[in-house]
ZAZA-584761 format. One record per residue (C-alpha): x, y, z; residue number from 1; chain. Coordinates in steps of 0.25 Angstrom, whole numbers. Layout:
% ZAZA-584761
> c1,c2,c3,k,c
> X,Y,Z,NUM,A
...
% end
This chain:
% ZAZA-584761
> c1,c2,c3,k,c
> -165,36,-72,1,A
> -178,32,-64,2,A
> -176,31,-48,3,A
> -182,18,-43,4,A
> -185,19,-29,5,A
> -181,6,-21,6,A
> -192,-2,-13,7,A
> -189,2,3,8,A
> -187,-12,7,9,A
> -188,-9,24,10,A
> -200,-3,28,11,A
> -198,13,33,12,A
> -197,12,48,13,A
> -208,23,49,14,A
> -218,12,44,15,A
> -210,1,52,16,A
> -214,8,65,17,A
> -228,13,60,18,A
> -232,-1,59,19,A
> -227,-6,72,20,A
> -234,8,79,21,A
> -248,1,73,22,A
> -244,-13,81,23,A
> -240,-6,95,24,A
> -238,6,102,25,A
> -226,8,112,26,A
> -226,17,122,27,A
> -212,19,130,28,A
> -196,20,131,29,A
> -188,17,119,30,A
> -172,16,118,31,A
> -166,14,105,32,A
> -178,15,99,33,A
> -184,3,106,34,A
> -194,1,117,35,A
> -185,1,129,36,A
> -191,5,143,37,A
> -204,6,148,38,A
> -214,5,137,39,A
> -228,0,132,40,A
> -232,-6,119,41,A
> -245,-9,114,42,A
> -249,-18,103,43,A
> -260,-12,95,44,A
> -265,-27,89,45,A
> -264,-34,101,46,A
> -269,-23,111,47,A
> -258,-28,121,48,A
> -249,-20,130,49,A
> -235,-20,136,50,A
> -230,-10,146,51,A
> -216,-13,154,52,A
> -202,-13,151,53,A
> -195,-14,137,54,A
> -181,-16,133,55,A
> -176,-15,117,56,A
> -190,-16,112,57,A
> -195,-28,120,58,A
> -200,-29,132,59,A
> -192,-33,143,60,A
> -194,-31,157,61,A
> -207,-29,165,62,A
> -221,-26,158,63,A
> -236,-29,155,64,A
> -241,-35,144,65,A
> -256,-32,143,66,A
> -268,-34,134,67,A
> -281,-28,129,68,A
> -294,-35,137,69,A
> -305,-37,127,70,A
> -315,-35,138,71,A
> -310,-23,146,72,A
> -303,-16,133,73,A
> -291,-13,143,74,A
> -278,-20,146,75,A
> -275,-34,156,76,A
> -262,-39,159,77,A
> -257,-51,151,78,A
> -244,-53,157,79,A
> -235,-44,168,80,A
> -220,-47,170,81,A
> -205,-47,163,82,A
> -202,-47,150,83,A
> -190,-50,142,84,A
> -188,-50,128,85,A
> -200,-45,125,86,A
> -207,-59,131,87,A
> -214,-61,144,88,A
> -203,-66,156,89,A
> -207,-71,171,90,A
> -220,-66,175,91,A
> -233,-63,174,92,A
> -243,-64,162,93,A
> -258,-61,164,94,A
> -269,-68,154,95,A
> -282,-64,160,96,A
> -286,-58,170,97,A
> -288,-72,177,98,A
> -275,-79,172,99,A
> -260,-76,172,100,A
> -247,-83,171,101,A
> -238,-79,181,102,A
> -223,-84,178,103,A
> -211,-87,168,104,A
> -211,-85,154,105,A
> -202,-88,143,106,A
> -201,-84,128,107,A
> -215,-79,131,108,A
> -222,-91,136,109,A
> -226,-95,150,110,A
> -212,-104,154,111,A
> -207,-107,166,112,A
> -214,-108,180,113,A
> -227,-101,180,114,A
> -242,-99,184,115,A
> -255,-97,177,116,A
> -269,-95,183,117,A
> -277,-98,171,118,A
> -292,-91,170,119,A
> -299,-106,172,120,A
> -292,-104,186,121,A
> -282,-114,185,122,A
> -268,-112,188,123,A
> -256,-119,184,124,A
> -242,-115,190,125,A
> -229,-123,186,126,A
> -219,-123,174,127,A
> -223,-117,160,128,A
> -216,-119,145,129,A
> -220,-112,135,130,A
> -235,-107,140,131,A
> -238,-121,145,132,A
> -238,-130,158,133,A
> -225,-136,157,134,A
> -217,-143,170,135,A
> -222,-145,184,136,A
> -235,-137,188,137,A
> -247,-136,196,138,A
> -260,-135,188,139,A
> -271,-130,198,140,A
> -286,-131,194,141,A
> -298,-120,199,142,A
> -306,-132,205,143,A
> -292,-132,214,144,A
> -287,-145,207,145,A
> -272,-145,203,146,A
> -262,-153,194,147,A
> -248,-155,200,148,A
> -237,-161,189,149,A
> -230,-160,175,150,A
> -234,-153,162,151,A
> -227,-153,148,152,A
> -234,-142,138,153,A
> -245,-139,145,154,A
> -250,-153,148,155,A
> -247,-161,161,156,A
> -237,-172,158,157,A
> -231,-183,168,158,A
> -234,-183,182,159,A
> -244,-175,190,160,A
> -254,-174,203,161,A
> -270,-170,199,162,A
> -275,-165,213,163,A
> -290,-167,214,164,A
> -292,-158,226,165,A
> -306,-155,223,166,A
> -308,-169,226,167,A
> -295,-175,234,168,A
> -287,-184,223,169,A
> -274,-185,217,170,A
> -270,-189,203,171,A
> -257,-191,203,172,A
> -256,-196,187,173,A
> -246,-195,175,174,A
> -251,-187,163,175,A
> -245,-184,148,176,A
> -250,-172,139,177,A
> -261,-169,149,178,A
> -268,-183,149,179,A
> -266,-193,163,180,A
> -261,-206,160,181,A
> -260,-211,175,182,A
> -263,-207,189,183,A
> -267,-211,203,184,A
> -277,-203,210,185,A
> -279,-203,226,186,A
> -284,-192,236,187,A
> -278,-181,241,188,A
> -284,-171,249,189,A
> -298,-178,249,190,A
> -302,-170,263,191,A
> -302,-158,256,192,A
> -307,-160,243,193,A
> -319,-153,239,194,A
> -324,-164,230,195,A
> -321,-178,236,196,A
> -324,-191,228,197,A
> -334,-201,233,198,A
> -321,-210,240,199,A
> -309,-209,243,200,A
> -298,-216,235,201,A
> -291,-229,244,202,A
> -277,-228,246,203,A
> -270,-239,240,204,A
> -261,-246,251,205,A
> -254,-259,256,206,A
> -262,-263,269,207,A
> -248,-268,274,208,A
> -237,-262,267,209,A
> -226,-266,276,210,A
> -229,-282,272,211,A
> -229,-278,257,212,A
> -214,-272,260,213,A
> -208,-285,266,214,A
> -216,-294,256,215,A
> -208,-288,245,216,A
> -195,-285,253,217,A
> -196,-301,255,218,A
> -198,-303,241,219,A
> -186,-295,236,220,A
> -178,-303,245,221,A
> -183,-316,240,222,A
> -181,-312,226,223,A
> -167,-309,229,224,A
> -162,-320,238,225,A
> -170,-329,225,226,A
> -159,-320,216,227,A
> -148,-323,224,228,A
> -148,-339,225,229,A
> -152,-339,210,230,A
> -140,-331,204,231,A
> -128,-336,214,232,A
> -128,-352,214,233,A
> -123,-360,227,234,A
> -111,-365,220,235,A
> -106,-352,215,236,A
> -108,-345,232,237,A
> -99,-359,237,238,A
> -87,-357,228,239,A
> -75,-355,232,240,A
> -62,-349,226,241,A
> -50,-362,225,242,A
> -36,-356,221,243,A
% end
């Protein structure tokens, strides 16, 4: 009777690991035949780096994620701090060499309160969901403008203040998905401003605010003696109870 050999159905686990030795190398403390300890894996494909702290084959702990610069050929820093879970915690991640994000993080995504300094030289430093302006924040400008007020994902929403101080305004205005709807706009620091415009903005004023008070004090009290004799007649007030 001719043997039939049966079809493996699981891949042997020498080829299993071959195949991950070709994606990354790891060079460190193992437990359990897991990474646990201090250790460093690099993935061949992406060129990236971590070095720090594991814990039951994931990162968790303190350590460095790093990249390959195209330009220098060696390694720069894209994010510095706590791990947990294999995904990045509180701290500090690095873009380039002229932006970083420094603050919270959740599920992998820059959530919480936090601070970027963008390459353009902007800075924004507020509440984040999600890797996007969300909540109250401050969004300051290189020229040394700024935006004070609400964002919902990524976009100023409801109210907020536009400090010109290049030029001394503020716009205080209403916004939705990044668009103004409405806003007054006055001076502000026009002594210092680098850029002044041609005139001044009048303030809008009562020349005699006090009269303008009793005018409408007097008229509510009008209005409600007026009321008064209306809804209660005479006949009704001179009534009196006979048993």
């Amino acid at each position: 009777m001719p043997f039939l050999k049966r079809r493996q159905t699981t891949e042997p686990l020498v080829k299993l690991w071959d195949k991950k030795a070709q994606k990354y190398q790891y060079t460190g403390e193992w437990m359990d035949n897991e990474k646990h300890g201090k250790g460093t894996q690099v993935w061949k494909k992406t060129g990236m780096i971590y070095d720090g702290d594991w814990r039951c084959g994931k990162r968790e702990g303190c350590g460095t994620l790093s990249q390959t610069d195209p330009q220098t050929k060696g390694y720069m820093r894209v994010y510095v701090g706590s791990w947990r879970n294999d995904k990045k915690e509180e701290s500090t991640k690095h873009y380039f060499l002229s932006a970083f994000y420094e603050g919270q993080w959740r599920g992998d995504q820059r959530s919480g309160r936090g601070q970027m300094q963008y390459e353009n030289g902007e800075l924004y430093e507020g509440e984040w969901l999600k890797d996007k302006h969300h909540g109250e924040g401050l969004l300051l400008l290189a020229n040394g403008n700024r935006f004070v007020g609400t964002w919902s994902d990524g976009q100023k929403n409801r109210h907020g203040k536009f400090f010109y101080l290049d030029r001394g305004q503020l716009y205080e205005s209403f916004w939705v998905d990044d668009v103004v709807k409405c806003g007054t706009l006055s001076d502000f620091g026009r002594e210092a401003a680098v850029r002044l415009t041609v005139y001044p903005i009048p303030k809008v004023c009562l020349q005699d605010s006090q009269a303008v008070l009793m005018e409408a004090q007097a008229y509510f009290t009008e209005d409600k003696e007026k009321s008064t004799e209306t809804t209660i007649p005479s006949h009704t007030i001179a009534r009196q109870y006979v048993p």
